[in-house]
C-alpha positions in Angstrom: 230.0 23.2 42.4 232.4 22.2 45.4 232.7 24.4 47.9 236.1 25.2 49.6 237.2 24.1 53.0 237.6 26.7 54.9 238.7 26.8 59.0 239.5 29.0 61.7 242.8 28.1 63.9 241.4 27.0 67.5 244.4 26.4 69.6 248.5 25.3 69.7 248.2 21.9 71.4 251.6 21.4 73.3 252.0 17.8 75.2 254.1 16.9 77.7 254.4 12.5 77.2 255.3 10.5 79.9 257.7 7.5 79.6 256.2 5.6 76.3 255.6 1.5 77.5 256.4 -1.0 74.8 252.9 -3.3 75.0 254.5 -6.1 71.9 254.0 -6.7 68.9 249.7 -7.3 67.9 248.6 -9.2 64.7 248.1 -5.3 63.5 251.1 -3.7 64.2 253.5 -2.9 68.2 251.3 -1.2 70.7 253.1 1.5 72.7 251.2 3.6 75.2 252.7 7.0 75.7 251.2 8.5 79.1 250.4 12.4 78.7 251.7 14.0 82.0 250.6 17.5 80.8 251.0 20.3 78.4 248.8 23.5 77.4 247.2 25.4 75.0 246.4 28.4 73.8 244.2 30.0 71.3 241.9 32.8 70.6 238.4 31.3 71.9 240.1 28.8 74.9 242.8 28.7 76.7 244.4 26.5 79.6 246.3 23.4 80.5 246.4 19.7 80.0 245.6 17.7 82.7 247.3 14.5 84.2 245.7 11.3 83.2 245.6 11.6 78.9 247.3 8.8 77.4 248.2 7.8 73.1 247.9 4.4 72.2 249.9 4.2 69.3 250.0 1.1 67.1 253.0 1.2 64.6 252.5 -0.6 61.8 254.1 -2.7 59.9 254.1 -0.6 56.7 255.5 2.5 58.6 252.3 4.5 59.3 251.6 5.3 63.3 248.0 5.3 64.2 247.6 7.9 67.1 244.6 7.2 69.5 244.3 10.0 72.3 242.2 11.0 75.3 242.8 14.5 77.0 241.6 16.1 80.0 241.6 19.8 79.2 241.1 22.6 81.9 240.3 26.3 80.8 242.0 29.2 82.4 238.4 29.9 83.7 237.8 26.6 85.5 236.1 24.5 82.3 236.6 20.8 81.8 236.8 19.7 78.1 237.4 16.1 76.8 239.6 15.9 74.0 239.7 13.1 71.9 241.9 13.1 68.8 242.8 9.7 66.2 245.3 10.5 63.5 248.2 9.2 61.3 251.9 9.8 61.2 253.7 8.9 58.4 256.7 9.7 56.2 260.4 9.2 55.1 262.0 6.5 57.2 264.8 8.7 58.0 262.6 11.8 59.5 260.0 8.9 61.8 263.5 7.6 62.9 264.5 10.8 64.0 261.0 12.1 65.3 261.2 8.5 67.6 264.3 10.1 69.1 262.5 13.4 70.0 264.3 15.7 67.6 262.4 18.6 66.2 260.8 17.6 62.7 259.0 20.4 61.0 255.0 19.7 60.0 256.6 20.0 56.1 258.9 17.3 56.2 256.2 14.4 57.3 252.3 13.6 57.1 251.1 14.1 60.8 247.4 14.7 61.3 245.0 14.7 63.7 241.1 14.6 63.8 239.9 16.1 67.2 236.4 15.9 69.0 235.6 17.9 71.9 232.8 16.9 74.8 232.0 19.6 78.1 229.1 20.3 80.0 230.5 24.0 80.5 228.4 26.3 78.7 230.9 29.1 77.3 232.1 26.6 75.5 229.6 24.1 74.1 230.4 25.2 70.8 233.3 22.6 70.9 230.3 19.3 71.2 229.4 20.4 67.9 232.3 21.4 65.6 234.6 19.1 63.4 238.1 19.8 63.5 241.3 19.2 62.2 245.3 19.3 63.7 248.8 19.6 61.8 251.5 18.0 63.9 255.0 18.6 64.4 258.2 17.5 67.0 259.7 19.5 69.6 262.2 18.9 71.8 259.7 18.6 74.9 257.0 16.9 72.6 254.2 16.4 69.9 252.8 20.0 69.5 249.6 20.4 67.3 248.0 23.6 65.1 244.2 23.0 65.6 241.3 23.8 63.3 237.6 24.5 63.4 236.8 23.3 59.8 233.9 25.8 59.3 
């Protein structure tokens, strides 16, 4: 018998990108680098603010899918450093990714955007996070990607 997956909501990721750089066109799709200039989040167990110098190296492919590939630098409200590291996929109608690439708000229903954090800190209180696998639903807002993240327990 399968067990059910259960998990326990973390923390709302909110970014703040940067000016997105247009890197080409690869053999596997255009690279575009989106600096992450900030953000927050908020949650029952942690709570704080993104720091500067996070970056997404996207790589939109040629079959509509956008790989996400992120690094954060997370600060606590009590002074902890945690690493975030996320991969994921975007993907949908053509209509709704045209309209998420122009920053409207999309709602998480209308499109496949998924995330698949990691956490690394040498902080005590919380490492719980080095251990745990997690999960993120995505969604568009006017300022930016925002993410609902999981503890998959």
């Amino acid at each position: 018998m399968t067990a059910p997956i259960r998990s326990e909501f973390l923390f709302r990721l909110n970014l703040e990108p940067g000016s997105q750089m247009r890197l080409g066109q690869t053999p596997v799709g255009e690279r575009i680098v989106v600096p992450v200039a900030g953000g927050n989040f908020q949650g029952p167990k942690l709570r704080g603010r993104i720091l500067p110098g996070g970056s997404d190296w996207l790589i939109h492919r040629p079959d509509g899918c956008t790989e996400l590939n992120v690094r954060l630098p997370l600060l606590t409200e009590d002074g902890a450093h945690i690493s975030m590291t996320y991969r994921g996929y975007r993907y949908g109608p053509a209509d709704v990714l045209e309209r998420h690439w122009r920053g409207e708000v999309i709602a998480a229903s209308q499109y496949y955007f998924r995330i698949a954090p990691t956490f690394e800190t040498a902080a005590p209180a919380y490492g719980w996070l080095n251990t745990i696998i997690a999960i993120g639903i995505g969604d568009r807002r006017p300022e930016g990607p925002g993410y609902d993240v999981h503890q998959v327990l």
